[in-house]
Backbone as JSON, one array per atom type, in Angstrom:
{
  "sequence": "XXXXXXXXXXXXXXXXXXXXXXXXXXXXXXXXXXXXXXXXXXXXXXXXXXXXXXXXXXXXXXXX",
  "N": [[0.85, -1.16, 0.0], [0.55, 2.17, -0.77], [2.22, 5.45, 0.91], [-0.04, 7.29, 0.24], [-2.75, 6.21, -0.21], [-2.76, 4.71, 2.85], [-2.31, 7.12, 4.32], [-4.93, 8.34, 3.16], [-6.46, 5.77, 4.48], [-6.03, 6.59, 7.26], [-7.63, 8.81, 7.17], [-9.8, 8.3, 6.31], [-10.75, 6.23, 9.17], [-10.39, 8.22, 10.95], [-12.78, 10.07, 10.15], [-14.58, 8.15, 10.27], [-14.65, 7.74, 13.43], [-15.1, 10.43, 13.98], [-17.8, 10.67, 12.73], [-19.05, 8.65, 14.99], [-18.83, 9.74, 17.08], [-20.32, 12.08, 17.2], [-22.83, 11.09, 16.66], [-22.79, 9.58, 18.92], [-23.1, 12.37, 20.46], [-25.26, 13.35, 19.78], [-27.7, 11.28, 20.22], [-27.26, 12.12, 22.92], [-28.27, 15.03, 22.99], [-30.6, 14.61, 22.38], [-31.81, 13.64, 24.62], [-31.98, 15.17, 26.34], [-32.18, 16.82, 30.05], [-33.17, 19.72, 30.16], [-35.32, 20.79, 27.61], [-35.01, 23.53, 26.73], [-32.64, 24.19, 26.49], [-30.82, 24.42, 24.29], [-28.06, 23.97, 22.05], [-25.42, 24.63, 19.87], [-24.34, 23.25, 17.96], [-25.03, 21.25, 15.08], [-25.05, 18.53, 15.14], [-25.93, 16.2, 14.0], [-26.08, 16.64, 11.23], [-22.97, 16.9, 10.98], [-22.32, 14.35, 11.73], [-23.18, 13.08, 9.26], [-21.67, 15.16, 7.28], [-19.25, 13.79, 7.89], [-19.76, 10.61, 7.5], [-19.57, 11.22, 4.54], [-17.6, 11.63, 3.9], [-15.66, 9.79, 4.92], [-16.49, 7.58, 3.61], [-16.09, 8.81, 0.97], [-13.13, 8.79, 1.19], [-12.25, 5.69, 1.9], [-13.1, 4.79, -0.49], [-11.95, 5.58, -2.33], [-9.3, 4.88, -1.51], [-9.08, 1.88, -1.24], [-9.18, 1.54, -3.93], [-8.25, 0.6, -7.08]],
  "CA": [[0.0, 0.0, 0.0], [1.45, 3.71, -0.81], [1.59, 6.43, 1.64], [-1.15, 8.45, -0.54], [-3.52, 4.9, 0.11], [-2.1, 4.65, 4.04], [-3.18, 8.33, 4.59], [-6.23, 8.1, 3.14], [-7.53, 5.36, 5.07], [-6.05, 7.17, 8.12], [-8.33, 10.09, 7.0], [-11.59, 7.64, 6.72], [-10.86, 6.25, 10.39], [-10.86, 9.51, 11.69], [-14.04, 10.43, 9.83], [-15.82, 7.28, 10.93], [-14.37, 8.29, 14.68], [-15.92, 11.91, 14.36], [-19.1, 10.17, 13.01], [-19.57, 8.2, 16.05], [-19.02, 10.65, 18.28], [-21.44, 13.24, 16.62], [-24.07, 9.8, 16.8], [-23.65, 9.68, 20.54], [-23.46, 13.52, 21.28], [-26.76, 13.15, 19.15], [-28.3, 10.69, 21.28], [-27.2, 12.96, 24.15], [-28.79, 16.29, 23.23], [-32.13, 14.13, 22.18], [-32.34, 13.13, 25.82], [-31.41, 16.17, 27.64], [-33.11, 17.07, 30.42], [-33.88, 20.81, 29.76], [-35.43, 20.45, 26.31], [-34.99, 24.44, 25.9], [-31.09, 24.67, 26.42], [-30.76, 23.85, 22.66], [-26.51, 23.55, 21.29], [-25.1, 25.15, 18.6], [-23.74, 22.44, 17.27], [-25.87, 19.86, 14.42], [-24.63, 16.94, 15.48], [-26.73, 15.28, 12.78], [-25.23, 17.23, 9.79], [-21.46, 16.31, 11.35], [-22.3, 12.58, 11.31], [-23.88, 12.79, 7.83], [-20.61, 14.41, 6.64], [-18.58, 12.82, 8.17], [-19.28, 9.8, 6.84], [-19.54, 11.06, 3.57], [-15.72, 11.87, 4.18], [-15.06, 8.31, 5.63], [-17.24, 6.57, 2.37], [-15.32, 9.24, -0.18], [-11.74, 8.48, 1.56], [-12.4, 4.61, 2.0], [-12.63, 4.2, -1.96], [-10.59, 6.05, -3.05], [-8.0, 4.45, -1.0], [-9.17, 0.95, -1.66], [-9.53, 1.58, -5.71], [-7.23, -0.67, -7.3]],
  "C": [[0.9, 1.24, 0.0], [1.21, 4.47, 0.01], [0.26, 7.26, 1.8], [-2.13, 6.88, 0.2], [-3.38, 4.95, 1.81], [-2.98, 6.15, 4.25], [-4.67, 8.83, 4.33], [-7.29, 7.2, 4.12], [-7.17, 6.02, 6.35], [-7.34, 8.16, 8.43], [-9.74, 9.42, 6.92], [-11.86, 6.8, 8.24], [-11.22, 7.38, 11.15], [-12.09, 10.06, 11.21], [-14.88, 9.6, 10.38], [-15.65, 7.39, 12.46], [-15.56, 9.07, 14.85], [-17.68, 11.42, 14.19], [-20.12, 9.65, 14.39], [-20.09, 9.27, 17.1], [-19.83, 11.35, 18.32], [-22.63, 12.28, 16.71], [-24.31, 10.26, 18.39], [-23.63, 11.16, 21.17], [-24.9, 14.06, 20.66], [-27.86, 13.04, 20.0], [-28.29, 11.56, 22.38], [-28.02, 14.29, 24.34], [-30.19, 15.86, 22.77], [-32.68, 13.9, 23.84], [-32.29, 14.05, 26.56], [-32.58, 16.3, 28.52], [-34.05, 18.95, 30.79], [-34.18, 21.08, 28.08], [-35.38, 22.13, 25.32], [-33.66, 25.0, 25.78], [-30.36, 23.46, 25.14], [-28.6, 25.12, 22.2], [-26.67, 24.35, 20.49], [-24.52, 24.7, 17.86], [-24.69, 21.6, 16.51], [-25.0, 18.93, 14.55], [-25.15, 15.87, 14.03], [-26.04, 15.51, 11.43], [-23.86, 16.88, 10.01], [-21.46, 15.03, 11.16], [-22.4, 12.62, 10.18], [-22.34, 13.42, 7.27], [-19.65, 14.11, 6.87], [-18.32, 11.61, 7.89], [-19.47, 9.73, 5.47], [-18.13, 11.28, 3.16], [-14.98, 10.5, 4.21], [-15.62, 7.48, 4.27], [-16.0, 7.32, 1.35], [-13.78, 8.48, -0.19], [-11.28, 7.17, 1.22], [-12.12, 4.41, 0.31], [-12.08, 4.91, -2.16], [-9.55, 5.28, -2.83], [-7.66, 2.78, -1.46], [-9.26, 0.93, -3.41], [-8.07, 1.19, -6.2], [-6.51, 0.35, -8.4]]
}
């Protein structure tokens, strides 16, 4: 595998990482218990691209 390949999938681990995390700080601000001390963060839009980062990266890296 070439560095360029190697760094790439580095770069779709860390996207599917950030995904997760943006999943469960998701889950977390769905449950809160003051439902009007509303984030400034979309959590939802960070997962989404996030793993469109981690899907783009992934082939590329795997593409023969």
């Amino acid at each position: 595998m070439s560095d360029a390949q190697e760094l790439l999938c580095v770069i779709a681990g860390a996207a599917v990482g950030v995904a997760v995390l943006a999943g469960w700080r998701d889950h977390r601000r769905r449950r809160r218990a003051h439902p009007d001390a509303v984030g400034w963060v979309d959590w939802t839009l960070v997962q989404v691209i996030a793993l469109i980062v981690a899907t783009i990266a992934g082939w590329i890296a795997l593409k023969p």
